[in-house]
C-alpha positions as CSV (number, residue, x, y, z in Angstrom):
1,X,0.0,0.0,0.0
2,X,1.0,3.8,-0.7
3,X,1.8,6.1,2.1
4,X,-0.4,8.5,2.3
5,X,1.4,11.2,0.5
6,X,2.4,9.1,-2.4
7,X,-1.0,7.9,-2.4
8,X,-2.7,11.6,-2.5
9,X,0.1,12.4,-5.4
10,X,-1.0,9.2,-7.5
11,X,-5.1,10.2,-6.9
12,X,-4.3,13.7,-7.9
13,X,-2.7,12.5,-11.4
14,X,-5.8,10.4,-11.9
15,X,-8.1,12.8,-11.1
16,X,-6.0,15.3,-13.2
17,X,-6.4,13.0,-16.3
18,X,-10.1,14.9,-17.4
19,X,-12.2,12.0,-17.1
20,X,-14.8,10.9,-14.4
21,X,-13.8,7.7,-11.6
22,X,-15.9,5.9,-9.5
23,X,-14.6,5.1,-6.1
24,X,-14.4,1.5,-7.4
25,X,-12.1,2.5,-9.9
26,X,-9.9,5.1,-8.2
27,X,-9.4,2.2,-5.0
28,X,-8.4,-0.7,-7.5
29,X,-6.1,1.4,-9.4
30,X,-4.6,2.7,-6.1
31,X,-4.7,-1.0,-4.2
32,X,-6.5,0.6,-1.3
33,X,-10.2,0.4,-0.2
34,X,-13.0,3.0,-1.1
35,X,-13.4,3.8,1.9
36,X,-10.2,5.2,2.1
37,X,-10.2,7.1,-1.7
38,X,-13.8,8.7,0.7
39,X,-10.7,10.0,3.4
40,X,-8.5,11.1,0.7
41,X,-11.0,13.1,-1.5
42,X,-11.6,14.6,1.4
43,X,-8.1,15.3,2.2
44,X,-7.4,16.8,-1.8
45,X,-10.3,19.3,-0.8
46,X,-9.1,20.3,2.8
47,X,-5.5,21.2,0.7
48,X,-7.6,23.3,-1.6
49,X,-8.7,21.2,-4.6
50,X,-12.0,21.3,-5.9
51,X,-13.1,17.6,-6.1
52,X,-16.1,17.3,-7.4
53,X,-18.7,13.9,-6.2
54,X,-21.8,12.5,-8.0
55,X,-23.7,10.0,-5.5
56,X,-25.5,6.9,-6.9
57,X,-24.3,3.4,-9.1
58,X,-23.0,6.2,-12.0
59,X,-21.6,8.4,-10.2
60,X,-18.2,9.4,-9.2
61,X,-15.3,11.7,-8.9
62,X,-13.9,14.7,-11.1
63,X,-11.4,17.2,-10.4
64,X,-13.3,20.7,-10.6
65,X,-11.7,24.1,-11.8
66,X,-10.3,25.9,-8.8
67,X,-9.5,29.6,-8.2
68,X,-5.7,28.7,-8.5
69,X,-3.9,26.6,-10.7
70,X,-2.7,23.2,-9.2
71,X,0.3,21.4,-9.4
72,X,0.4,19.4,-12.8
73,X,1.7,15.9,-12.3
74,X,3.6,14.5,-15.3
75,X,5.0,11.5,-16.2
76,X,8.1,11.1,-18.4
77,X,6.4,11.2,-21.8
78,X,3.9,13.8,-20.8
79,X,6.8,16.2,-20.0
80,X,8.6,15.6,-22.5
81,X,5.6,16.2,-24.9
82,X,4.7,19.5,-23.2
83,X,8.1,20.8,-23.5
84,X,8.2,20.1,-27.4
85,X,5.1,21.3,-27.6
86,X,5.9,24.7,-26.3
87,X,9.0,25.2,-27.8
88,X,7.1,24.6,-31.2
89,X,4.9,26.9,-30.1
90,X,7.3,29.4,-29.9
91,X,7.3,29.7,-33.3
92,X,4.2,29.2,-34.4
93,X,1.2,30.7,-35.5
94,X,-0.8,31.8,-32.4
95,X,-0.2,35.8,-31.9
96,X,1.5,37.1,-28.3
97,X,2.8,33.0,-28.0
98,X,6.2,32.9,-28.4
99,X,7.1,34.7,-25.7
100,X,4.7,32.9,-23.0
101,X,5.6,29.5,-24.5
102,X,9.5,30.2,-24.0
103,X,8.4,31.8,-20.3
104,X,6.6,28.5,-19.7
105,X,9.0,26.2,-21.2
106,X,12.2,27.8,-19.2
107,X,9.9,26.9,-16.2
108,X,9.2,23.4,-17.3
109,X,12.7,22.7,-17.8
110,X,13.9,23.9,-14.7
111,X,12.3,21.6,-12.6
112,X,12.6,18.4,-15.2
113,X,15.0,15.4,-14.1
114,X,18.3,15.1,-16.0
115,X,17.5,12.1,-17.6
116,X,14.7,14.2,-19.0
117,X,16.3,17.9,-19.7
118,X,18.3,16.0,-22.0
119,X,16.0,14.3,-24.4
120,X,14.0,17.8,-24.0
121,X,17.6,19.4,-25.3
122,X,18.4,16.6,-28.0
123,X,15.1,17.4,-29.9
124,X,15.7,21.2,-29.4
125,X,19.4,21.0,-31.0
126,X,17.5,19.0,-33.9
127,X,15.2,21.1,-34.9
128,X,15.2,24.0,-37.0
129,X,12.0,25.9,-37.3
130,X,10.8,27.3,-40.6
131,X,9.8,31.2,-40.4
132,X,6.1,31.9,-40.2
133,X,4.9,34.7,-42.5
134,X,1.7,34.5,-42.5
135,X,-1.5,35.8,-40.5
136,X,-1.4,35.2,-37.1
137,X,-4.0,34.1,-35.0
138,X,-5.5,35.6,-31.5
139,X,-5.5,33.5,-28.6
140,X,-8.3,34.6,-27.3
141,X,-10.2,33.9,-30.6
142,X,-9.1,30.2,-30.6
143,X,-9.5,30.0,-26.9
144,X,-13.4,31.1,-27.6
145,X,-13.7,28.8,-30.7
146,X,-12.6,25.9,-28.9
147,X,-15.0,26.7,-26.0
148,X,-17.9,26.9,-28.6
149,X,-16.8,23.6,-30.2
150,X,-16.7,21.7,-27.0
151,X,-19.8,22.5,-25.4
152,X,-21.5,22.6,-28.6
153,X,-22.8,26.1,-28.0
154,X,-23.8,28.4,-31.5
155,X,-21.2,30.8,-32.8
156,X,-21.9,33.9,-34.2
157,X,-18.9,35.7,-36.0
158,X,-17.8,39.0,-38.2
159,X,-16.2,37.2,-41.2
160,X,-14.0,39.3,-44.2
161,X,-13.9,37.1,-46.9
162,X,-11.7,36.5,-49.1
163,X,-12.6,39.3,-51.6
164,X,-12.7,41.9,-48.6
165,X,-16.2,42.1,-48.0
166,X,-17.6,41.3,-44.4
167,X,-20.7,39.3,-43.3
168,X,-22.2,37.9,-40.1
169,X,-22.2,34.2,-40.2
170,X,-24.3,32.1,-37.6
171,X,-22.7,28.8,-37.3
172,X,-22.7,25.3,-35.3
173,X,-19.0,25.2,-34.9
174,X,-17.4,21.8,-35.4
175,X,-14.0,21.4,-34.7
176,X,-10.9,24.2,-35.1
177,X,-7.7,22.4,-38.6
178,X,-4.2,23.4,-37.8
179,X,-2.4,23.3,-41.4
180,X,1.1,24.3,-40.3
181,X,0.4,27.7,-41.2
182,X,-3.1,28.6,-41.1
183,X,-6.0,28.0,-38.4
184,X,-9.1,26.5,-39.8
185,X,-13.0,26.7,-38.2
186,X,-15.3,23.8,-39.4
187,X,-18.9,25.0,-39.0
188,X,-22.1,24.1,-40.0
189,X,-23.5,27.3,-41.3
190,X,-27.1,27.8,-40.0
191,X,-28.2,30.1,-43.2
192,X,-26.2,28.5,-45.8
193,X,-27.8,25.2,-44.2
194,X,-24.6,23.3,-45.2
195,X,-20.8,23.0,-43.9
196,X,-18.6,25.5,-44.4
197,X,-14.7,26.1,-43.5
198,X,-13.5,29.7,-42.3
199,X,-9.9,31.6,-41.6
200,X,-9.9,31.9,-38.1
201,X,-8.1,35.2,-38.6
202,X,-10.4,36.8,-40.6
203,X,-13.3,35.9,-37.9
204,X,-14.2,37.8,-34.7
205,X,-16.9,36.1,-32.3
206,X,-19.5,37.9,-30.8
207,X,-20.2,36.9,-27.1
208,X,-21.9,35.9,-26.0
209,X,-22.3,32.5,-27.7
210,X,-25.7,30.9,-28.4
211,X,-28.2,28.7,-27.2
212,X,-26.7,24.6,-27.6
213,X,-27.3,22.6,-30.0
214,X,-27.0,18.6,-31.3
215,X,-23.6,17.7,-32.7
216,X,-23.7,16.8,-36.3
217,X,-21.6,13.8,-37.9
218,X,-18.5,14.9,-39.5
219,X,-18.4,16.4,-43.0
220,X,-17.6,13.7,-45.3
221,X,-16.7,11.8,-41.8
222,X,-13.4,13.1,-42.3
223,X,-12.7,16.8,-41.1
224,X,-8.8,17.0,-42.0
225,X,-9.7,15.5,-45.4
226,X,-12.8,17.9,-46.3
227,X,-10.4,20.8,-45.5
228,X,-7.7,19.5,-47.6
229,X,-10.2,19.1,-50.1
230,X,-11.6,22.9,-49.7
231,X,-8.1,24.0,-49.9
232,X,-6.8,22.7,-52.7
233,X,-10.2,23.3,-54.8
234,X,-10.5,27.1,-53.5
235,X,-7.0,27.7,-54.2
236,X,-7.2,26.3,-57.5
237,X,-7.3,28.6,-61.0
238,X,-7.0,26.1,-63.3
239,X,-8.3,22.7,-63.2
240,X,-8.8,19.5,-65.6
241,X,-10.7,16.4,-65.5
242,X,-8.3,14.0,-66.7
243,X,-8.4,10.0,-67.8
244,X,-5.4,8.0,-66.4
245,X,-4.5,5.4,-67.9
246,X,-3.3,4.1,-64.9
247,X,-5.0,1.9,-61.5
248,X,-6.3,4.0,-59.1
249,X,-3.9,2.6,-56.7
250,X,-1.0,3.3,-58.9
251,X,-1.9,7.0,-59.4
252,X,-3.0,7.6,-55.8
253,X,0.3,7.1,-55.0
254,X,1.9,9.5,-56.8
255,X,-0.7,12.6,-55.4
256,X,-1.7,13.9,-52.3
257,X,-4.6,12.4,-50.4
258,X,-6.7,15.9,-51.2
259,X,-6.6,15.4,-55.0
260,X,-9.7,13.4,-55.9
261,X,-9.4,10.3,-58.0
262,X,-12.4,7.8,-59.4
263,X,-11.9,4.6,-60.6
264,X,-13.3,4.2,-63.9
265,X,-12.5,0.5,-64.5
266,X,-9.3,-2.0,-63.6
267,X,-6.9,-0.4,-66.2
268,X,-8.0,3.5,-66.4
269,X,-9.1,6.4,-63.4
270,X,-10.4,9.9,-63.6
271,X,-8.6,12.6,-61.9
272,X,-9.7,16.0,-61.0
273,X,-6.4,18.1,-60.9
274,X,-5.9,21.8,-60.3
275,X,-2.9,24.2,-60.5
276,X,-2.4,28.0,-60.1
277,X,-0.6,28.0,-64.0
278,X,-1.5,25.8,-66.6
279,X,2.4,25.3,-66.5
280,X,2.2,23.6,-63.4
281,X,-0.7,21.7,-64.5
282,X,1.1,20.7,-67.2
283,X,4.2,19.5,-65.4
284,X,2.3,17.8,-62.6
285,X,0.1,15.4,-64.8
286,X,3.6,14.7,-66.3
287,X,4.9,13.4,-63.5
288,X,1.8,10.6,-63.5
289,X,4.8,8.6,-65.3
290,X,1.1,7.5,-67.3
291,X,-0.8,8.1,-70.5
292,X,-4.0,10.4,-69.9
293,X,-6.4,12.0,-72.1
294,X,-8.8,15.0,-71.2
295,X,-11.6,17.0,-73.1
296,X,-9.8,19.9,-74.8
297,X,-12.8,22.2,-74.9
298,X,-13.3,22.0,-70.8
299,X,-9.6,22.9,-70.4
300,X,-8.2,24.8,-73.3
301,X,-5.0,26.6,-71.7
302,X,-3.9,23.0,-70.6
303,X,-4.1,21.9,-73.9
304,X,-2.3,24.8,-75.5
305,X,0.5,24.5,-73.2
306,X,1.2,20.3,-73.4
307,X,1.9,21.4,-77.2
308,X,4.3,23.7,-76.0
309,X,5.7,21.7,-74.3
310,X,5.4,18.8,-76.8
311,X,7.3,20.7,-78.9
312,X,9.8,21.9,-76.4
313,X,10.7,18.0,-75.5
314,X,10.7,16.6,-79.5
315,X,13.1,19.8,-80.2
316,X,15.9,19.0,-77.1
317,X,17.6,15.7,-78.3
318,X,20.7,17.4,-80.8
């Protein structure tokens, strides 16, 4: 059995790990009896944390949100996760973070074991962080966002969109995408009565939020996907429907997941492909390393340049 000290440190962590514990639970995992997990509850509250109890056969304990922030019990992988994770958040996309995140992680490290502090510093000496130049985001926006998301409460937001104008969208908001370089709001727009993706730093909620509503299933039960699709379809100014011929399998391999490919039989595919220059269009269905063929009137510039370049490639052999 745990002396009691241990034992309180161990029920903290638990109780620390955002889910809800019967006293069955909690006295197994701690080899004592429930009675006792009763005496150390109440032991966690007399030091000042809020431990919250549900009587009857489904209830249990959950460690409440106090006035002042507890010790954070971690175990090796935890810290070492949190301390990565702040010092990538040091140069990342969240406005005002890099300095809180190296405040924080100089903290952290302070107080981690050796054996620790050195696989912390290993990964740090590895890595070399790419510059960010685009938007940045406000905490408190994604702090607000993720609130909304979480207890499934409406979100009402000023949006700019992309040609500059602003509107007021009323949304159901899903879940918040994370590119690398841009923050991404999943929404169910209430008066476009379909889903929708929006910049996070071209929105600002109004508070407060709105009444709660049901959760919906996930667009195209794949969130990450149905933004990469979005992306790469939005950003598109130049696009082609193009036969493979080519499996499926073959060509998927070859393209990102986001690029949308349809099996036409066991020999051939159809690919809907998209570049910002019909020179990149070009170049990219060359690398296929495949024969394809497209309709010529649906994507004219493509056509005009593979001569181009048809003639470019017969003329280079001297």
């Amino acid at each position: 059995m745990l002396e009691t000290s241990a034992r309180l440190l161990r029920l903290l962590s638990l109780l620390q790990s955002a889910r809800d514990w019967t006293g069955p639970q909690l006295a197994e995992r701690l080899g004592v009896t429930v009675r006792t997990i009763r005496n150390d509850v109440e032991r966690l509250r007399t030091l000042g944390y809020p431990v919250h109890a549900t009587p009857g056969a489904a209830g249990g304990y959950r460690l409440g949100a106090g006035a002042a922030l507890p010790p954070l019990l971690l175990d090796d992988e935890e810290a070492v996760a949190v301390a990565v994770g702040l010092r990538t958040a040091a140069a990342g996309t969240v406005a005002g973070m890099a300095e809180t995140s190296v405040r924080a992680l100089t903290k952290l490290e302070h107080v981690l074991p050796s054996r620790l502090r050195h696989r912390v510093q290993a990964v740090a000496a590895s890595m070399v962080p790419m510059p960010h130049t685009g938007p940045a985001v406000d905490p408190g926006t994604l702090s607000a966002i993720a609130a909304a998301c979480r207890d499934h409460h409406r979100l009402r937001f000023d949006y700019e969109n992309h040609d500059g104008t602003a509107s007021v969208r009323d949304t159901e908001p899903h879940r918040l995408v994370h590119t690398g370089r841009r923050w991404y709001l999943v929404a169910w727009d209430v008066d476009k009565a379909d889903w929708r993706t929006f910049r996070v730093d071209r929105l600002t909620p109004r508070v407060p939020t709105g009444p709660r509503f049901a959760p919906r299933e996930a667009p195209d039960g794949d969130v990450t996907g149905y933004v990469a699709r979005g992306l790469d379809s939005a950003t598109w100014r130049y696009r082609a429907r193009v036969t493979v011929h080519a499996t499926a399998q073959a060509v998927a391999e070859r393209l990102p997941p986001s690029v949308h490919i349809e099996p036409v039989d066991e020999r051939t595919c159809a690919v809907t492909v998209g570049s910002d220059s019909p020179h990149m269009l070009a170049l990219y269905l060359g690398m296929l390393d495949a024969d394809f063929s497209f309709d010529e009137a649906a994507a004219p510039e493509l056509a005009a340049h593979l001569r181009v370049l048809s003639r470019r490639y017969a003329s280079a052999p001297a």
